[in-house]
C-alpha positions in Angstrom: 3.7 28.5 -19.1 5.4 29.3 -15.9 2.0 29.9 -14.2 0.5 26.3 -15.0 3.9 25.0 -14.1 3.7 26.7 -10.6 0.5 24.7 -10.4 1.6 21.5 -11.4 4.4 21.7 -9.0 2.0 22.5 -6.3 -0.3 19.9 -7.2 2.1 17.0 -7.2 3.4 17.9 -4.0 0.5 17.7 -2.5 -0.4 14.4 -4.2 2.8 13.3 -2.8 1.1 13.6 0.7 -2.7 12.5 -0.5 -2.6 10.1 -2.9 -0.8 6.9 -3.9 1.7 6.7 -6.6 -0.8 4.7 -9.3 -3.5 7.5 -8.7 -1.1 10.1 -9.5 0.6 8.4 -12.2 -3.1 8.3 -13.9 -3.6 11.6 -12.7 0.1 12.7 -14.4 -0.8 10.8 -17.4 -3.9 13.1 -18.1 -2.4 15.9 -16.8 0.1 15.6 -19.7 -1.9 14.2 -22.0 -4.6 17.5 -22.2 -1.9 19.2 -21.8 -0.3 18.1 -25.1 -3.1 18.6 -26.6 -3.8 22.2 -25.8 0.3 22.9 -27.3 -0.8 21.1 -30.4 -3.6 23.3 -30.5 -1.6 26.3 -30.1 0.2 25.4 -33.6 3.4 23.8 -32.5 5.2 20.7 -33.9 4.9 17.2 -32.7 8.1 16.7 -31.6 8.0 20.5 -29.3 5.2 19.1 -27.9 6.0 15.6 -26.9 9.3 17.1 -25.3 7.6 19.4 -23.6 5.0 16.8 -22.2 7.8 14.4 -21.2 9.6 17.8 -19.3 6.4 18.4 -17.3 5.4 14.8 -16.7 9.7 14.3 -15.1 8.6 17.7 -13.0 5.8 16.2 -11.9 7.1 12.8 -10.7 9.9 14.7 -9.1 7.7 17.2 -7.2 5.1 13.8 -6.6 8.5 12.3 -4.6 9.4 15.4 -2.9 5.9 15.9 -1.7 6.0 11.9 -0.7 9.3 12.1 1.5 8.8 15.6 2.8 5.2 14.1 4.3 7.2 10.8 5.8 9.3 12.6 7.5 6.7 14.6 9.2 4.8 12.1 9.5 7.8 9.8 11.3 8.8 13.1 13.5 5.6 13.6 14.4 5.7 9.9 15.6 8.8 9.7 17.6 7.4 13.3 19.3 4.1 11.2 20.6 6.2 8.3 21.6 9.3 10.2 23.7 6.2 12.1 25.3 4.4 8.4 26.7 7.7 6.8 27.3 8.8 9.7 30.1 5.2 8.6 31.7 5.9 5.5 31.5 9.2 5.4 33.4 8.2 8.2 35.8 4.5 6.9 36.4 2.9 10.5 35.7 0.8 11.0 33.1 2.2 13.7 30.4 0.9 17.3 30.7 -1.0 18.6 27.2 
């Protein structure tokens, strides 16, 4: 269990940098649902199931957020870098070395 958690963590932060949020929530949603399915399979109750679905569907959603704000802020930093870098050329009048 911890291994296929490691993965979905990983997954959904990187969906949080790929993929819009109604992708990933139809990605979650089959994510969880299969995975319910292979717990029912292994002989558990209903209701140890469905909690455990709705735990790694929350982890998900979280990680999916994390993933979203960590890539906006690069994203934004990486922005502001670009534009300090042609605003000095601008009020100089040299171009910007690299």
């Amino acid at each position: 269990m911890l291994k296929s958690t490691l993965v979905v963590v990983a997954v959904s932060i990187a969906a949080g940098a790929t993929i819009r949020a109604s992708a990933f929530a139809i990605f979650a949603f089959l994510v969880v649902t299969a995975l319910g399915g292979v717990i029912l399979l292994k002989g558990t109750s209903l209701t140890e199931a469905v909690v455990s679905c709705v735990e790694v569907l929350v982890l998900m959603e979280i990680c999916y957020l994390v993933g979203l704000f960590a890539f906006s802020l690069w994203h934004i930093q990486k922005r502001r870098k670009k534009n300090s870098i042609t605003e000095r050329s601008h009020v100089t009048g040299k171009r910007p070395h690299g």
